[in-house]
N, C-alpha and C positions, 0 to 999 in steps of 0.2 A: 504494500500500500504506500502511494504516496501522497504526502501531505504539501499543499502548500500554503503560504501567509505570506506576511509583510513582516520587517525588519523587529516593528513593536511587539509582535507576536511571536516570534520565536521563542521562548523560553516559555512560554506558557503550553504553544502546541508541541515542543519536543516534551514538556512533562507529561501533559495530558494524552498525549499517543506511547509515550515510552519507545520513544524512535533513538536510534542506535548509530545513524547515519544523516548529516546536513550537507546542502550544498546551499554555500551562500553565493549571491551573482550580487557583486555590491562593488561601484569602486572604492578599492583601501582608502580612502580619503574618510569613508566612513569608520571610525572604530564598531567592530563587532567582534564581540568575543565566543570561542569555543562556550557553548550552552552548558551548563550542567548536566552531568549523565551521560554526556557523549566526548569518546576519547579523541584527542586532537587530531590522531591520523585517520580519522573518520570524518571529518570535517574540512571539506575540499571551498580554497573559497576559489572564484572565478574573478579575477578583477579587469569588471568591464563596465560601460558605461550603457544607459537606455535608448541607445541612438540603432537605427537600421543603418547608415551613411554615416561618410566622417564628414567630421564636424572638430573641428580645431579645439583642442584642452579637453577632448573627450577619447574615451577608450572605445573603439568599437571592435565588437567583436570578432572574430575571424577564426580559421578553422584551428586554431590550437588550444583555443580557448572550449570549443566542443569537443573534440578530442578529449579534453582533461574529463567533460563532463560522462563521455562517452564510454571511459578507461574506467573511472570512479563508477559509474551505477553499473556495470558488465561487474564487479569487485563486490559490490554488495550481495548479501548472502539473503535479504529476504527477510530474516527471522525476526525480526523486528522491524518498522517503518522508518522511511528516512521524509527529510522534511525539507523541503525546498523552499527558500526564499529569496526575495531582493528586501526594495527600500519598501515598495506599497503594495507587493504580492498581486499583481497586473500582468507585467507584460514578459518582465526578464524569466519570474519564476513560471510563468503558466507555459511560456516556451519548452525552460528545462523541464518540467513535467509532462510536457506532452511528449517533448523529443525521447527523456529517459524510457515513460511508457512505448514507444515503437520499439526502441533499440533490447527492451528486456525483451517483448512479443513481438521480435521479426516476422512472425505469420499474423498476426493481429491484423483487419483493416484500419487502415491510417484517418479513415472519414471516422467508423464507429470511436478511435480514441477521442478522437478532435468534439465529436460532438458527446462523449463523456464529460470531456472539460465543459464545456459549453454547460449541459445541466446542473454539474457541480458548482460554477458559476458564473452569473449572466456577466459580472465584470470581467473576465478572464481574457486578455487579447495578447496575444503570446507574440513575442518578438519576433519581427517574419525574417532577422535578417540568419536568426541564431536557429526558426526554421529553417530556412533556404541550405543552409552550411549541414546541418546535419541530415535533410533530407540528400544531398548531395555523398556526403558520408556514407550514409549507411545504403545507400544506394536503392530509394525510394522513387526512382526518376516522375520527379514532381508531383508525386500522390500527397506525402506530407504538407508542402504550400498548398496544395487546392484543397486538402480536407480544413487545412486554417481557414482559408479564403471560404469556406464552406459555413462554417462555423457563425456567421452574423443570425443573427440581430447581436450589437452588445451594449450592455448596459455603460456609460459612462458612471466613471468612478473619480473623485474629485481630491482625495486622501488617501486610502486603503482601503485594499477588498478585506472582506469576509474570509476568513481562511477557509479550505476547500479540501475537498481529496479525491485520487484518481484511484478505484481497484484495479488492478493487473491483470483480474480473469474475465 
């Protein structure tokens, strides 16, 4: 199971799920600390910025930065939930959630994940650049962008989502 949130809510939903594994997508600029409960080398951070394009004084994302994400949830064992986050649990983390879910269920359809997230929440608009990179990856040829692209109607969110969660089966 994967969990996601926003920045403020990490420690509440790594207690409350008893999850064993984080990935933060935050740039270091932000301080965030390994959660209580979960061991530091279980806790991958991604330091990237919310941008699809560059954009000067910002980190955009790029295939090394999925790779990490790609390496780390192929690592995780399951046996406990891991919990994904950025700054407002939108765009960065509903990406890595949705990407992590393909990459565990390479036979999974790519629409049924996408519209998973979608119910789990109306705010969820997953970063298409951090799709694009890993649908290209894991060698999805364009199914993963079109099941996002699929994915509308979305609720604008103007602070942080709701935290949410993906099952795997």
């Amino acid at each position: 199971m994967i969990h996601v949130c926003s920045l403020a809510r990490l420690q509440e939903i790594v207690d409350a799920t008893g999850a064993s594994h984080v990935v933060t997508l935050i740039n270091k600029t932000y301080p965030v600390a390994t959660p209580q409960g979960v061991q530091a080398e279980r806790h991958l951070w991604i330091d990237i910025d919310d941008i699809s394009a560059p954009l000067d004084g910002y980190i955009l994302p790029q295939d090394h930065h999925v790779e990490q994400l790609l390496t780390f949830v192929r690592a995780w064992d399951r046996a406990r939930p891991l919990v994904v986050h950025c700054h407002a649990g939108i765009s960065r983390s509903s990406a890595a959630a949705f990407v992590s879910a393909c990459a565990i269920a390479p036979k999974r359809d790519e629409l049924m994940i996408a519209l998973a997230v979608r119910q789990a929440s109306p705010t969820a608009l997953p970063n298409k650049r951090i799709v694009s990179i890993a649908d290209r990856l894991l060698g999805r040829k364009g199914r993963m962008v079109a099941a996002v692209a699929a994915m509308s109607p979305y609720s604008p969110c103007h602070s942080e989502a709701l935290p949410f969660r993906i099952d795997l089966e």
